[in-house]
MIKEBA-855361 format. One record per residue (C-alpha): residue number from 1; residue in three letters; chain; x, y, z. Coordinates in steps of 0.05 Angstrom, whole numbers. Each point is the difference from the previous one (the first is absolute). Example, Ala and Ser with C-alpha at 12.3 -4.5 7.8 and 13.67 -1.06 7.14 Angstrom:
2
NODE; seq; type; mol; x; y; z
NODE; 1; ALA; A; 246; -90; 156
NODE; 2; SER; A; 27; 69; -13
END
This chain:
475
NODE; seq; type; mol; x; y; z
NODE; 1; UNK; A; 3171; -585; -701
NODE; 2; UNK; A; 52; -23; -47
NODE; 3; UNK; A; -19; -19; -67
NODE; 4; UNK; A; -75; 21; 11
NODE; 5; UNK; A; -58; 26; -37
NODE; 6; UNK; A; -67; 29; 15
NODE; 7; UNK; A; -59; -23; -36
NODE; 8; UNK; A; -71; 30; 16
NODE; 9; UNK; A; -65; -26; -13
NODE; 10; UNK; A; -53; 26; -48
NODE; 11; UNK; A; -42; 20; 56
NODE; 12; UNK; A; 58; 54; 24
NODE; 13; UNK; A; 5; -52; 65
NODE; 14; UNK; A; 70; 8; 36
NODE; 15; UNK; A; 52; -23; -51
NODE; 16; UNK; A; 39; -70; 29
NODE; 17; UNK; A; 77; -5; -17
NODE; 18; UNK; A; 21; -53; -37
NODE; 19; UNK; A; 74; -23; -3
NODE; 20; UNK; A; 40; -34; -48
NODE; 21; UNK; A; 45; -21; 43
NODE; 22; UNK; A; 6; -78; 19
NODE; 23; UNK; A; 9; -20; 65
NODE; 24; UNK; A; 17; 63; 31
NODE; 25; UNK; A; -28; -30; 66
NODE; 26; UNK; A; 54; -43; 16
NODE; 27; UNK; A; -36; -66; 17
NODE; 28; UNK; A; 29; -59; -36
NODE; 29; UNK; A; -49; -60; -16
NODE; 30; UNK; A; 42; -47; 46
NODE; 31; UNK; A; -23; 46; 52
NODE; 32; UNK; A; -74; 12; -15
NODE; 33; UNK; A; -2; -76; -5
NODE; 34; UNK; A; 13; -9; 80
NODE; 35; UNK; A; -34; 57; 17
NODE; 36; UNK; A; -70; -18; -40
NODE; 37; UNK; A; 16; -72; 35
NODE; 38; UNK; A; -2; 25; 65
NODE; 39; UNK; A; -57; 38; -16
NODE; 40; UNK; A; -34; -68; -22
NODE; 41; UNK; A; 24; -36; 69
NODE; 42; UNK; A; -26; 49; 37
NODE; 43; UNK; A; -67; 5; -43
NODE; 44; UNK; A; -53; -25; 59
NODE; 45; UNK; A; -67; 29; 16
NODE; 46; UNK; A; -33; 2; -66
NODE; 47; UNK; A; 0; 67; -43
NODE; 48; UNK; A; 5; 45; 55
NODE; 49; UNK; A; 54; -27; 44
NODE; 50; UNK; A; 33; -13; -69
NODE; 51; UNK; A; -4; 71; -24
NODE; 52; UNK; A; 37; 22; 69
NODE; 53; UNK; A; 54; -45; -15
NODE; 54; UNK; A; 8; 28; -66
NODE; 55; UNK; A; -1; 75; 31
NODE; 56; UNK; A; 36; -14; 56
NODE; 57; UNK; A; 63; -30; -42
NODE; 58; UNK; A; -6; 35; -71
NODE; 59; UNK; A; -14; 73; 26
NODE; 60; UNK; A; 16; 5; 76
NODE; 61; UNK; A; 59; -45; -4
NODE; 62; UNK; A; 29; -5; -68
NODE; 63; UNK; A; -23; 70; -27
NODE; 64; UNK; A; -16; -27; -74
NODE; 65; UNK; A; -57; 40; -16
NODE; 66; UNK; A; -43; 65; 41
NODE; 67; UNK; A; -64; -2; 42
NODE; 68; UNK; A; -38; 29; -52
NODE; 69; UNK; A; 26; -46; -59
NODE; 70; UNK; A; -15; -61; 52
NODE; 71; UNK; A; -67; 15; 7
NODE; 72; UNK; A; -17; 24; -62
NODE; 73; UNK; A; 21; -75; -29
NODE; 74; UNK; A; -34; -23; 54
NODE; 75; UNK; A; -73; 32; -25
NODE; 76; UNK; A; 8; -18; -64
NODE; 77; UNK; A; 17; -83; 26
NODE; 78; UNK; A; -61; -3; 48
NODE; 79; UNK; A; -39; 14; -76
NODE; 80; UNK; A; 21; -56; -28
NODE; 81; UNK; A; -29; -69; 4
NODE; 82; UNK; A; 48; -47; 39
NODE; 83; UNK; A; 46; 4; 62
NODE; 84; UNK; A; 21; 79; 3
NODE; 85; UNK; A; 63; -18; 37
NODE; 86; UNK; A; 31; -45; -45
NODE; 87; UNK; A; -26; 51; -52
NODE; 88; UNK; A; 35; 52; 41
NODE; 89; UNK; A; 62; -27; 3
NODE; 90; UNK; A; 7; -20; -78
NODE; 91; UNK; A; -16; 81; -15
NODE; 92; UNK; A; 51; 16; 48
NODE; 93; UNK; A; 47; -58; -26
NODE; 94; UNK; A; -8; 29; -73
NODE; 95; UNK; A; 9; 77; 17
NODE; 96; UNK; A; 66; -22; 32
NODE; 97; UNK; A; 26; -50; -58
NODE; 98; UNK; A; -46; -7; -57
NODE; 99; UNK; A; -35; -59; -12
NODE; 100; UNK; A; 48; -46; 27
NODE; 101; UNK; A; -8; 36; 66
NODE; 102; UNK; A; -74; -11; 4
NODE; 103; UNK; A; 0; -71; -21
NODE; 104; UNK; A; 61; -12; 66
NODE; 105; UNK; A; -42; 37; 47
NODE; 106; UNK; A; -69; -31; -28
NODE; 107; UNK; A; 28; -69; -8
NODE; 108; UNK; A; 38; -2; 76
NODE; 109; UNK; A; -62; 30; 34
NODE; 110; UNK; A; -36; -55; -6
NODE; 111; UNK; A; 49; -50; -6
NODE; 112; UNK; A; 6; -14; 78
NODE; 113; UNK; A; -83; -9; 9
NODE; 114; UNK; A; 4; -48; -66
NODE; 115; UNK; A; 47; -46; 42
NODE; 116; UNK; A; -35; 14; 67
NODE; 117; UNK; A; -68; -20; -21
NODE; 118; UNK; A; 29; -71; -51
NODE; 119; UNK; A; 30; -24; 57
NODE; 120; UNK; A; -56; 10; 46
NODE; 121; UNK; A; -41; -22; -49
NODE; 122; UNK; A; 42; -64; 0
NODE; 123; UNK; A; -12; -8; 64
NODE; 124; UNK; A; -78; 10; 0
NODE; 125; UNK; A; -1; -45; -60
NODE; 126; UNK; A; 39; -57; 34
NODE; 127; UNK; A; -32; -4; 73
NODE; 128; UNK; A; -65; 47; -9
NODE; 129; UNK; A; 23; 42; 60
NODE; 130; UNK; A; 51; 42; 14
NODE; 131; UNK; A; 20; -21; 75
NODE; 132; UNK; A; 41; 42; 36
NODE; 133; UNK; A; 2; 46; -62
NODE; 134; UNK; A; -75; 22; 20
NODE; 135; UNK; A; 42; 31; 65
NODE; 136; UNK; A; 42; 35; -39
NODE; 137; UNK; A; -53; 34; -43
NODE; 138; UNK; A; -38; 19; 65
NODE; 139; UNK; A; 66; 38; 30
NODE; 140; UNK; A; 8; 28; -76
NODE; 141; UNK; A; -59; 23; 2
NODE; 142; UNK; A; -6; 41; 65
NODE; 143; UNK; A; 68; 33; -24
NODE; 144; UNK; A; -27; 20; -68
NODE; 145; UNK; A; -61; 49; 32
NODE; 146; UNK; A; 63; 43; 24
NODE; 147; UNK; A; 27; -1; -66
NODE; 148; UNK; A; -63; 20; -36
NODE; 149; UNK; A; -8; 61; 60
NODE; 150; UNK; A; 72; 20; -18
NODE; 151; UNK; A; -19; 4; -63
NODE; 152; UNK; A; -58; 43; 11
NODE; 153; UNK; A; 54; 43; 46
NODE; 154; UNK; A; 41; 14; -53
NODE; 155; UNK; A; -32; 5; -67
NODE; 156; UNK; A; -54; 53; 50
NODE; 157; UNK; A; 50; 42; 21
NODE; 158; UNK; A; 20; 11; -68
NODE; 159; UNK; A; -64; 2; -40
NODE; 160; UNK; A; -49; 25; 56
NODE; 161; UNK; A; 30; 70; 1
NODE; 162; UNK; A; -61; 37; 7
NODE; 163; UNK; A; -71; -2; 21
NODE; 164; UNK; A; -23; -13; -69
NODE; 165; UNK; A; 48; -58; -3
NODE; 166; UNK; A; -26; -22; 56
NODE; 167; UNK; A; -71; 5; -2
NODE; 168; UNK; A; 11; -41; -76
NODE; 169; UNK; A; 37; -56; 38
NODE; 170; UNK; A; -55; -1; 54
NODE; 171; UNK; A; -56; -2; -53
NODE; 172; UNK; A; 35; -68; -34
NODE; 173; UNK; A; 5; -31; 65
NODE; 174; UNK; A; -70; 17; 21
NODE; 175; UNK; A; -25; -16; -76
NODE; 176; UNK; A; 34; -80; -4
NODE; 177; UNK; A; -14; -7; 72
NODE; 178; UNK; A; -71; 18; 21
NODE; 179; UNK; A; -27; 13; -70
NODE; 180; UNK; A; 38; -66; -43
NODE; 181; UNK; A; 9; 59; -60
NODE; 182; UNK; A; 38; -36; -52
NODE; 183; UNK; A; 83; 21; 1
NODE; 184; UNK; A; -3; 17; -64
NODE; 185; UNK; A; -55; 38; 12
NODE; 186; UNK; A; 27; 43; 53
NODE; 187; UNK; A; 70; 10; -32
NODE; 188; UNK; A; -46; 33; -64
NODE; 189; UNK; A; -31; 43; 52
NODE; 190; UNK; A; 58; 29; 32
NODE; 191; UNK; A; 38; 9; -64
NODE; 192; UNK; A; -59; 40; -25
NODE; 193; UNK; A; 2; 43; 69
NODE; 194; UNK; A; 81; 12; -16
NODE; 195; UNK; A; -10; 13; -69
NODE; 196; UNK; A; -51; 47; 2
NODE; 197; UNK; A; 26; 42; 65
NODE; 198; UNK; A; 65; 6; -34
NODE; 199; UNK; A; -32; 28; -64
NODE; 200; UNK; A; -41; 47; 47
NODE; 201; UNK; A; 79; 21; 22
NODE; 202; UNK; A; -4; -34; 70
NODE; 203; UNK; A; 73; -20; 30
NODE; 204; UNK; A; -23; -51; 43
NODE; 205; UNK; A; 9; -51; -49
NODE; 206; UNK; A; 71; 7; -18
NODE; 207; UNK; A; 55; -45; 38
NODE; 208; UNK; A; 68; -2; -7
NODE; 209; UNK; A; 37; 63; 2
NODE; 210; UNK; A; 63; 38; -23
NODE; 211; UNK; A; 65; -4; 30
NODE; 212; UNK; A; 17; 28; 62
NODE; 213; UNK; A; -70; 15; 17
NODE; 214; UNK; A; 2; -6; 82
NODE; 215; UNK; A; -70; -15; 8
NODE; 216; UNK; A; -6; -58; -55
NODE; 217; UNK; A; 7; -73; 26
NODE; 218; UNK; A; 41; -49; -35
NODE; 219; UNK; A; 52; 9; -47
NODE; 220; UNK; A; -4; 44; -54
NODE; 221; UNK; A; 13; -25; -68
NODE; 222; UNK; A; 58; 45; -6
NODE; 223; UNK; A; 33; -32; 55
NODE; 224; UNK; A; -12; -66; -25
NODE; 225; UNK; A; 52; -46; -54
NODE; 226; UNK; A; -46; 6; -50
NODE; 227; UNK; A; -4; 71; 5
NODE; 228; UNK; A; -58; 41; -22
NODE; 229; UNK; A; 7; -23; -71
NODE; 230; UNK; A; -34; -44; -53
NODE; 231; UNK; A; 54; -47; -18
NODE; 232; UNK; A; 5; -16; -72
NODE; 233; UNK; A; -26; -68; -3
NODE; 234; UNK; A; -68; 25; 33
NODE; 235; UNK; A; -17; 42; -61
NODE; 236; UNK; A; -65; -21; -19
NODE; 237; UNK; A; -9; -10; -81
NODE; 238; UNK; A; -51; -47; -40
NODE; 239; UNK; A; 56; -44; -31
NODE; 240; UNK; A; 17; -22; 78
NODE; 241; UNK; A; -70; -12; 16
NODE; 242; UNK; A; -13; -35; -57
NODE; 243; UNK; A; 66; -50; 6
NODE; 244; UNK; A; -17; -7; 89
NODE; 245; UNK; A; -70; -22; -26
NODE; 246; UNK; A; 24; -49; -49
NODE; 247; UNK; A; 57; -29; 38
NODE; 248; UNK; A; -44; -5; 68
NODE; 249; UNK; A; -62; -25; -30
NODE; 250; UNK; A; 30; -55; -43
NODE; 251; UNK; A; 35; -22; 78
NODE; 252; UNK; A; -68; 0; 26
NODE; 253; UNK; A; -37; -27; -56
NODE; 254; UNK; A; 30; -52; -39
NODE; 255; UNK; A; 6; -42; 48
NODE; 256; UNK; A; -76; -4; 20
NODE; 257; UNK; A; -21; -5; -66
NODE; 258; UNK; A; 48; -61; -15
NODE; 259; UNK; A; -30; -37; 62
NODE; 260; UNK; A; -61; 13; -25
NODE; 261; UNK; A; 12; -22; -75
NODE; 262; UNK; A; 35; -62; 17
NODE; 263; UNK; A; -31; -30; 63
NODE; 264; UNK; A; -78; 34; -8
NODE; 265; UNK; A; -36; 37; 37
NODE; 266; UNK; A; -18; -53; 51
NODE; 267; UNK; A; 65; -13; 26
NODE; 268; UNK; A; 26; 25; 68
NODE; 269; UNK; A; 58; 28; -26
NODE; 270; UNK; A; -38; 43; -51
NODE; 271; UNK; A; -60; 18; 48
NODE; 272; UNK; A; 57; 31; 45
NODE; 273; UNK; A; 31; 50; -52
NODE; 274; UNK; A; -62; 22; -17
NODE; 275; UNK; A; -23; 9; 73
NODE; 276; UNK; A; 50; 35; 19
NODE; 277; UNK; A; 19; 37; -58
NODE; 278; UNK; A; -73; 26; 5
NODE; 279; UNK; A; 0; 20; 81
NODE; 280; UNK; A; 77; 41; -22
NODE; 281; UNK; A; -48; 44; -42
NODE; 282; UNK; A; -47; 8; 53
NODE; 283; UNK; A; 35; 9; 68
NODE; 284; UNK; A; -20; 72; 18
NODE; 285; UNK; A; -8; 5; 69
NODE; 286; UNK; A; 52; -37; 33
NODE; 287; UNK; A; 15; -68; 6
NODE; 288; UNK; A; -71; -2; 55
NODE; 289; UNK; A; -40; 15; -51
NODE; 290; UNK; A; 14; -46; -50
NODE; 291; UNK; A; 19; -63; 47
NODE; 292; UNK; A; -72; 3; 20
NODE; 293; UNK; A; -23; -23; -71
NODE; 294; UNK; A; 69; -51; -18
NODE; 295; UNK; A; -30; -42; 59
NODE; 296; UNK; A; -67; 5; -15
NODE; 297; UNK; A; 25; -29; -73
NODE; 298; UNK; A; 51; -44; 25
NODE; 299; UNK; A; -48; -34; 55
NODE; 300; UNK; A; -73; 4; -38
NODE; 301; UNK; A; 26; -2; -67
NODE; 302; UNK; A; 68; -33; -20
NODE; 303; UNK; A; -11; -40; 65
NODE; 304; UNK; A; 86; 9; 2
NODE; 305; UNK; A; -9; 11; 83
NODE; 306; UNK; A; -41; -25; 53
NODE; 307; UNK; A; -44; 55; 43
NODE; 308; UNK; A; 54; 30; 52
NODE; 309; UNK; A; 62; -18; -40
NODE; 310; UNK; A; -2; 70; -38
NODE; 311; UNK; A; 16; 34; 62
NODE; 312; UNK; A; 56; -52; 21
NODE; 313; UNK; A; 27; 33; -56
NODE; 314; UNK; A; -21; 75; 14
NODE; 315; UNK; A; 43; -18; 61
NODE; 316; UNK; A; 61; -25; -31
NODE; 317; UNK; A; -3; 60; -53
NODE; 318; UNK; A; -11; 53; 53
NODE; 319; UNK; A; 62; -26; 59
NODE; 320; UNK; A; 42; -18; -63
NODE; 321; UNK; A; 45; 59; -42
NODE; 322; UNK; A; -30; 26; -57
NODE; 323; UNK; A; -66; 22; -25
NODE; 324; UNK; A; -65; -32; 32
NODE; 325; UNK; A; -23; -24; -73
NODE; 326; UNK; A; 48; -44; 1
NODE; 327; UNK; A; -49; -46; 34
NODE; 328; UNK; A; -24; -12; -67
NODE; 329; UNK; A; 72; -43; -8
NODE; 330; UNK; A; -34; -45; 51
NODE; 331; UNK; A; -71; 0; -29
NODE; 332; UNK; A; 36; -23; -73
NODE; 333; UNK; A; 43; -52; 38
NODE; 334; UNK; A; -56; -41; 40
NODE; 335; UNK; A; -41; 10; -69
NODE; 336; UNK; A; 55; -36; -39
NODE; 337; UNK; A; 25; -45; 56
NODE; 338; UNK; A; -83; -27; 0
NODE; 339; UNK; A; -3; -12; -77
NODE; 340; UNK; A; 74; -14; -24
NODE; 341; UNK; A; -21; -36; -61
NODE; 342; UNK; A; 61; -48; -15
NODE; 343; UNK; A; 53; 42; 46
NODE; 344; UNK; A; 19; -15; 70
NODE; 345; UNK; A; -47; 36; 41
NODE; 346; UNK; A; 55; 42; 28
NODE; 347; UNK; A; 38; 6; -66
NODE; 348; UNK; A; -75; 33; -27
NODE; 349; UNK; A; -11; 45; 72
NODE; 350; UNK; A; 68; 27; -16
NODE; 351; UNK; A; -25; 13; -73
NODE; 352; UNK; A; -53; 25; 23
NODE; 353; UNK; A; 20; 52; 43
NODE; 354; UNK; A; 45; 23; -36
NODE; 355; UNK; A; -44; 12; -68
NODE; 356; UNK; A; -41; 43; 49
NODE; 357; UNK; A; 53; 37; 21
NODE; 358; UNK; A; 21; 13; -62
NODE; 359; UNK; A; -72; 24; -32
NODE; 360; UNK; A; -5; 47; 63
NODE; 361; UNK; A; 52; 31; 0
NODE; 362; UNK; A; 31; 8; -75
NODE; 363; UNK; A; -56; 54; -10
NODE; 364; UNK; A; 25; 42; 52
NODE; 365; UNK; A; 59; 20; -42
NODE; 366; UNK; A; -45; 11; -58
NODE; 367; UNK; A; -29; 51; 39
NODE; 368; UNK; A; 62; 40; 28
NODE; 369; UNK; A; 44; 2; -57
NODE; 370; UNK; A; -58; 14; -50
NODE; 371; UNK; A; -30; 58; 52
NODE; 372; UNK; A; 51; 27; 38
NODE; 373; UNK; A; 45; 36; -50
NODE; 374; UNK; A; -72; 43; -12
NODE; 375; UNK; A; -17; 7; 75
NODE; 376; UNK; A; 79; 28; 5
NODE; 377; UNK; A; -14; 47; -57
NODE; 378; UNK; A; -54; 29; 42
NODE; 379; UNK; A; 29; 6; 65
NODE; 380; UNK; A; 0; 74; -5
NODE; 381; UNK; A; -71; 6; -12
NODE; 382; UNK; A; -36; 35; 56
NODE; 383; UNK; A; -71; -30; -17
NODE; 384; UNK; A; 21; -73; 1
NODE; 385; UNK; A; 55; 8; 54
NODE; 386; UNK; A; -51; 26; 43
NODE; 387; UNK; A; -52; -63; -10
NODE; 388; UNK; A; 56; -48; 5
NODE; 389; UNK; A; 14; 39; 72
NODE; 390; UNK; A; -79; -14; 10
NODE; 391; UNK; A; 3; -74; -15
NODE; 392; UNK; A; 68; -4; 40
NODE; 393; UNK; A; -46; 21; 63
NODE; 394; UNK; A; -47; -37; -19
NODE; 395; UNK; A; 43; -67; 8
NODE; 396; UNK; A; 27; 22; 74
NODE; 397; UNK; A; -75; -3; 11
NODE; 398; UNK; A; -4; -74; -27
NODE; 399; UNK; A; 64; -11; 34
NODE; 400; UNK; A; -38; 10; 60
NODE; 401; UNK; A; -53; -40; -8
NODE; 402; UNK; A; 45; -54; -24
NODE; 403; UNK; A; 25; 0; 76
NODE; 404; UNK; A; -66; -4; 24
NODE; 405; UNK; A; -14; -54; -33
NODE; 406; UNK; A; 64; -27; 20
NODE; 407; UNK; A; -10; 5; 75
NODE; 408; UNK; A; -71; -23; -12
NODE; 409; UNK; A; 17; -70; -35
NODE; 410; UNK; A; 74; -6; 50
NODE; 411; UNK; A; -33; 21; 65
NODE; 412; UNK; A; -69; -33; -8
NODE; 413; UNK; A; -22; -72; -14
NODE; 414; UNK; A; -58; 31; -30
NODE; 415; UNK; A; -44; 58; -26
NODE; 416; UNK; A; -75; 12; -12
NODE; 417; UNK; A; -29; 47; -54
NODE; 418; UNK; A; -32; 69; 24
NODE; 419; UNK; A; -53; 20; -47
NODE; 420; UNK; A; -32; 78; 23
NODE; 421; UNK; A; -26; 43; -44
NODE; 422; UNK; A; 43; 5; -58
NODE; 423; UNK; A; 55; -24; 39
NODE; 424; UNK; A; 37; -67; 7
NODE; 425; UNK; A; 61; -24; 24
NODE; 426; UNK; A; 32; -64; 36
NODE; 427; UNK; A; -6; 5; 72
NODE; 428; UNK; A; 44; -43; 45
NODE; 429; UNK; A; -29; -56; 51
NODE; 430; UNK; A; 30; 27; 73
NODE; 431; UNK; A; -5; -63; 15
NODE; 432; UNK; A; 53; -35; -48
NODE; 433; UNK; A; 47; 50; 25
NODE; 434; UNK; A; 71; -30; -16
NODE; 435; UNK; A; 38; 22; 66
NODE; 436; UNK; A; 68; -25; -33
NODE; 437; UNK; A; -8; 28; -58
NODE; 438; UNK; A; -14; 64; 25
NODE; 439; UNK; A; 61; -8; 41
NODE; 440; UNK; A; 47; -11; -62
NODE; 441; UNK; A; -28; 57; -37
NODE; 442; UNK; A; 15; 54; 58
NODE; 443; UNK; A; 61; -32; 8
NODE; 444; UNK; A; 19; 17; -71
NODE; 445; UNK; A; -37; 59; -1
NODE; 446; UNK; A; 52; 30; 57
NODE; 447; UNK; A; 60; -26; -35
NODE; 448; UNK; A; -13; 36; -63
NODE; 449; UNK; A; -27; 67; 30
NODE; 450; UNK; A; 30; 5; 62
NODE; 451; UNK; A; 68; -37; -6
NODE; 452; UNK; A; 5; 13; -69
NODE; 453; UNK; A; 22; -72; -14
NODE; 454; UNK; A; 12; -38; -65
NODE; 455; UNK; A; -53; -38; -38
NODE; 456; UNK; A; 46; -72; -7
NODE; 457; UNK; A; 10; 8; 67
NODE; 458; UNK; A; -77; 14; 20
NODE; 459; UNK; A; -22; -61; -49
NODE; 460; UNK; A; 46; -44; 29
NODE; 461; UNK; A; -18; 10; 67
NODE; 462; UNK; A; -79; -9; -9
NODE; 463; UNK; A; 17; -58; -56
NODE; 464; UNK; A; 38; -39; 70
NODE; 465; UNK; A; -55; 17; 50
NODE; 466; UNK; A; -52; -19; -51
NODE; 467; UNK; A; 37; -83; -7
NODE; 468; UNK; A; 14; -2; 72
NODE; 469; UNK; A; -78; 22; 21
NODE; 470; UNK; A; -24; -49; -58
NODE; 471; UNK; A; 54; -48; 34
NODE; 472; UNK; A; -31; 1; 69
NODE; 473; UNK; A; -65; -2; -20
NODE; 474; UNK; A; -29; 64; 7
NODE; 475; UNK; A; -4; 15; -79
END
């Protein structure tokens, strides 16, 4: 541990090393740059299929960073309002190269899905439909319920390690599915359970493990680039949070309030920044949760869609790379495309979607590289390493009944709402059975788990089935 030094808390928690050293790790930027854009390319399937991507690549494959330092970011992302993947990857971006780091990883994670969804949103725009493109979203779609269960797969076997695990992950998907308890809600609730069992001196909570332990899973930080260590740069002090505030917030800020200054509160323009700026605040839960209420106010209120266009988008944001709230990109395109004032419609969509891009997403790095340096200082603090380890189960258990819903909405035409007791859930209608859909889905399914195949591969393969069924009729 060259050029290390211990530091303990003032709690007497296991002291974390922090070295001085500078790139000790060995990854230039030039090559974290195509590795966090294949990570972006390969970014389908919302959050979860996103998250396996990143684990798959940064930990399995590329050995940046341990199990336990993975997941531990991880917990402290699915906190935060706003897309936990992207967040994921700037936090991982940053421990690896500063701040410059986290801005290339942040910035190219979503920098596929912000072309993805303009274009399509061209298209929409222009001829109201999508065509043939509607094929290739159904074939997309069927593919992206195995990605989600791979997900589930992987981050489980890691997380779930124990019955307690387990029975936390089962109580989240139980909770969101049959009892609609809040996310934020249950992710309070199971960091209370770790938090609390840890401080009684339980060891269920704990993940990760120390090097050359045969019965851990995943690699241990030790064997990792990054090594067990604190690098220098991730030293939290007031003067850095104080400077990532300012510098992040000004980003964010400025521009809304000079939109709102100079063309008034009325305008589209301005009514966008603030819209959006307000739901990046308030986007606990998951993109679900929030897209719920951005239709409801882009239909009822703004009047910026029509009724069914919202989840047009939800379609091109969830068979597109990238985060699904980048369906927002579409919502501030049609919005500005509708009203462009004295700008080419296009010209103004273009505008548009882009200004909403930009208020949902600048916050993000507010949030990682004003928080993280802290929630690094405290990785070696039993108490909240064992309710991150909670909430960590906790999101395999929303992982799962994200590919319920999944096969629910791809395999079925439509639901009906159950209502017993003080359950409810969404049932599905036999009768709208999809049979090709179903098809596609098991199809993929076997690829991943039983032939271990690709994902490009997988997605290209249901993307052509889906345009050549649309082509002869059936979709």
């Amino acid at each position: 541990m060259s050029g290390a030094s211990l530091r303990a808390d003032d709690a007497g928690n296991a002291t974390v090393p922090v070295t001085t050293g500078l790139g000790g790790h060995g990854v230039t930027i030039t090559e974290a740059f195509w590795v966090w854009l294949r990570v972006a390319a390969l970014s389908f399937g919302g959050p979860a299929g996103q998250i396996a991507v990143m684990h798959r690549i940064i930990v399995d494959e590329k050995g940046w960073i341990g199990e336990a330092r993975f997941l531990h970011a991880l917990s402290y992302c699915t906190l935060l309002p706003g897309p936990e993947a992207q967040q994921l990857a700037i936090y991982i971006g940053w421990l690896m190269h500063r701040t410059r780091g986290g801005i290339m990883a942040g910035g190219l994670f979503v920098l596929p899905g912000i072309i993805a969804i303009m274009a399509l949103s061209y298209i929409y725009a222009r001829w109201g439909q999508v065509g043939a493109v509607a094929g290739l979203f159904f074939g997309l779609k069927s593919a992206v319920l195995a990605v989600v269960l791979q997900a589930v797969v992987r981050v489980g076997s890691r997380a779930l390690r124990n019955p307690a695990m387990l029975g936390i992950a089962a109580a989240a998907s139980v909770g969101i599915f049959f009892l609609s308890m809040p996310f934020p809600l249950i992710v309070l609730a199971a960091g209370l359970v770790g938090w609390l069992g840890t401080r009684a001196g339980s060891s269920l909570f704990q993940i990760g493990g120390g090097h050359g332990s045969g019965n851990e899973k995943g690699r241990a930080e030790a064997d990792s680039l990054l090594g067990a260590e604190m690098p220098a740069h991730a030293q939290a002090t007031i003067a850095g949070a104080l400077r990532a505030a300012g510098v992040w917030l000004v980003l964010w800020l400025v521009p809304v309030a000079t939109l709102l200054l100079t063309l008034g509160t009325g305008n589209t323009f301005s009514r966008i920044a603030l819209f959006f700026s307000e739901m990046a605040v308030v986007t606990f839960g998951g993109a679900y949760a929030v897209l719920a209420y951005v239709a409801q106010q882009a239909v009822l209120h703004y009047h910026w869609l029509r009724p069914g266009e919202m989840l047009d988008g939800l379609g091109m944001a969830e068979t597109t790379p990238g985060p699904l709230i980048m369906v927002t990109q579409f919502v501030g395109f049609m919005a500005a495309y509708r009203d462009p004032g004295a700008l080419h419609p296009m010209l103004a969509g273009t505008l548009g979607g882009l200004l909403t891009t930009w208020v949902t997403f600048t916050p993000c790095f507010l949030w990682i590289f004003l928080g993280a340096p802290f929630i690094e200082r405290l990785r070696g603090n039993k108490a909240l390493s064992g309710a991150l380890a909670a909430i960590t189960a906790a999101v395999v258990g929303v992982i799962l009944n994200l590919a319920v819903w999944f096969a629910l909405h791809t395999w079925f035409h439509a639901t009906r709402p159950v209502r017993a007791m003080s359950l409810g859930f969404d049932a599905p209608v036999l009768a709208s059975l999809d049979p090709w859909a179903l098809a596609l889905s098991i199809a993929a399914l076997v690829a991943v788990f039983r032939f271990k195949a690709s994902m490009i591969p997988i997605l290209l393969a249901c993307s052509a089935a889906g345009i050549a069924l649309h082509v002869v009729g059936i979709v």
